[in-house]
Phi, psi and omega in degrees: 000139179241153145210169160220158189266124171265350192238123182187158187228039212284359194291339178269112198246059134315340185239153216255081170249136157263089178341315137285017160255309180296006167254327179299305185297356174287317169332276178335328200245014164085018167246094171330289200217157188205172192225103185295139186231109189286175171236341184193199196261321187302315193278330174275333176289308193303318171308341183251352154315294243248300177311332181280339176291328207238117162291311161298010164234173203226173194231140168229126210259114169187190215231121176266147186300332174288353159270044162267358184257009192276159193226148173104026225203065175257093208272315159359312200274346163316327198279135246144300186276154168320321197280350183282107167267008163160168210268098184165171344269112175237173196149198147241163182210084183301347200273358183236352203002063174294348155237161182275163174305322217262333197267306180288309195264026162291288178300342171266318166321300179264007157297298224283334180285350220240265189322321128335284176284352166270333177085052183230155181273186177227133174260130165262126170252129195231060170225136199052071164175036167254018133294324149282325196282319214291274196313340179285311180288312197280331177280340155317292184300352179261334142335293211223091139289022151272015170285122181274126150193182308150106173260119198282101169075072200295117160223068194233171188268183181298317216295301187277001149283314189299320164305295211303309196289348154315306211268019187087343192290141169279139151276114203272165213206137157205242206264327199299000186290290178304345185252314197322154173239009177298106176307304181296311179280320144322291125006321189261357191242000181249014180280335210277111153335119184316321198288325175256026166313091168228168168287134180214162154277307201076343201314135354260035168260137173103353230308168191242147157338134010260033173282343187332128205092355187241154195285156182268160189177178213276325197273358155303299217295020191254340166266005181282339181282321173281004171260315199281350192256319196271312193294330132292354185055060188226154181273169177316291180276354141271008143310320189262349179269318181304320201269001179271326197294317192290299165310311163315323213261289171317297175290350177081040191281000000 
């Protein structure tokens, strides 16, 4: 069994990893490859710094809507290495609004264009504001139709699963899957089809059952993969073979 973490922050080093012990236990657990995800320019840089050391990790570059009032942050000059598979985590996020509206859809504007144009896919953070994102993705999308991307740690209701999955988008799926106690979001997490699937951590955030309380990292996701192989009713390796194929096909890996 293989998987890859697609979402992971192990890059930052605000946070006390030893990398090489985190890497090893991902080994162990059967997480092939894993995909460092910025947040600000300091965060997209160190991913791709960590992606160039590392064969098995790859960089994804962005502005997160809660950096978007922030100036100076040209992530564009990052690009170059090989190892940047896409564009992200970008979007809006109306529920805690540490940057204004005006700002956050300034900034996912001028990321989808900046990912266009390189042909890179997009990880989207998405919360409370997919009245607005919708309409933003789809005039995008009349542009560059072959644009590819991801909505990153889906906990939203069906009506806007079912928009994302209209519109072709993957769903990233992590611990919060295994703890909620929400029924209706339980319900609604056992609608997303396996074809559209992908794994994520969040580390060090989100840690998934049965770890709660430990700092979060890339080899959990082998327990996100066993929840999600029972909640569909798939054996393991093909849970872990769908969502590494699913990940592969998106990030170019």
């Amino acid at each position: 069994m293989r998987i890859i973490d697609t979402h992971c922050h192990i890059q930052d080093d605000e946070y006390d990893f030893d990398i090489d012990s985190v890497l090893e236990r991902a080994r162990l657990a059967g997480v092939e490859k894993m995909i460092c995800i910025g947040t600000d320019y300091r965060t997209s840089k160190l991913a791709v710094a960590m992606a160039n050391k590392y064969d098995n990790i790859y960089a994804v570059i962005g502005i997160h809507p809660h950096e978007s009032n922030k100036q100076n942050q040209d992530i564009e000059s990052l690009i170059g290495s090989k190892k940047i598979v896409g564009v992200g985590e970008i979007g809006l996020d109306y529920f805690y609004m540490h940057s204004s509206k005006e700002s956050q859809i300034a900034s996912l504007k001028l990321q989808l264009e900046i990912a266009s144009k390189y042909n890179l896919p997009v990880v989207f953070h998405v919360r409370e504001a997919y009245e607005d994102f919708w309409p933003i993705y789809d005039e995008h999308v009349k542009k560059y139709p072959d644009f590819k991307g991801e909505i990153h740690s889906f906990t939203d209701n069906q009506d806007n699963l079912d928009e994302a999955l209209r519109r072709g988008l993957y769903i990233g799926v992590n611990g919060i899957s295994t703890f909620t106690k929400d029924e209706y979001q339980k319900k609604v997490f056992s609608s997303i089809p396996i074809d559209s699937l992908l794994l994520e951590t969040d580390s060090p955030f989100l840690t998934p059952a049965p770890f709660r309380g430990k700092m979060n990292e890339p080899s959990y996701c082998m327990e996100i993969a066993i929840f999600w192989s029972n909640l569909l009713g798939v054996t393991l390796e093909e849970l872990t073979e769908k969502t590494y194929s699913n990940a592969t096909k998106l990030f170019k890996l």
